[in-house]
C-alpha positions, 0 to 999 in steps of 0.5 A: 370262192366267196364266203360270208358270215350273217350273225341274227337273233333268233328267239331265244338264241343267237344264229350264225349263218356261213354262206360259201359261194363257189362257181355258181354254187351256194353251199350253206351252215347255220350255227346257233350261238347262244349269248350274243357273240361278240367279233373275237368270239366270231374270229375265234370261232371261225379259226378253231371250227371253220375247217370242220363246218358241215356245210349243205350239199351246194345248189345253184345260184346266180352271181350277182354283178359286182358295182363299180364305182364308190357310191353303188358300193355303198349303197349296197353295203348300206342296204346289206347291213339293214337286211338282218335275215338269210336269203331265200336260197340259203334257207333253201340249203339249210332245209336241204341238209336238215332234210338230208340229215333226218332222213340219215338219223332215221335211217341209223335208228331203224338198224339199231330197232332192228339189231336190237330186235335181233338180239332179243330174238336170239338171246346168245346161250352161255354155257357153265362150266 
């Protein structure tokens, strides 16, 4: 299992995307910040949140071949700490499990409009003594 972590500004926040690459399979979890995080608010958060991310249901992905000697490696750790976004298929999960997650809360809110819809219905009858 592969994971990174990709921390960029997001007007007006600052935006955590964890990436978890297993098998061929990319799951993804945006956190958002708030003020800038500094490297131990990073590791703090990850040791006391890390277990409990949700992260997207995983889609498939191509793992890219890693680079042998010295000078690819960096290149593209180079080329890696220019590019400040989130790959095309992160964001791709991310709108999965935003999607997955409205659908969810539409879903409970539709039970509790009709429960309470029920209850006004057939209001229960209290009996004095």
């Amino acid at each position: 299992m592969e994971s990174k972590l990709t921390v960029y500004f997001e007007d007006p926040f600052w935006v955590g995307v964890f990436e978890r690459t297993d098998g061929g399979k990319l799951s993804v979890c945006k956190v958002t910040f708030g003020a800038e995080p500094t490297d131990a608010e990073i590791y703090a958060f990850v040791l006391s949140c890390g277990d409990r991310l949700k992260f997207s249901s995983p889609i498939k992905t191509q793992q890219k071949q890693k680079a042998d000697n010295l000078k690819r490696r960096q290149r593209a750790a180079r080329k890696q700490l220019e590019h400040t976004g989130v790959g095309t298929k992160s964001q791709q999960a991310l709108q999965q499990q935003y999607e997955l997650m409205k659908t969810e809360r539409k879903q409970q809110s539709r039970e509790e409009k009709e429960a309470q819809k029920q209850s006004e219905l057939h209001p229960v009858k209290r009996t004095e003594k």
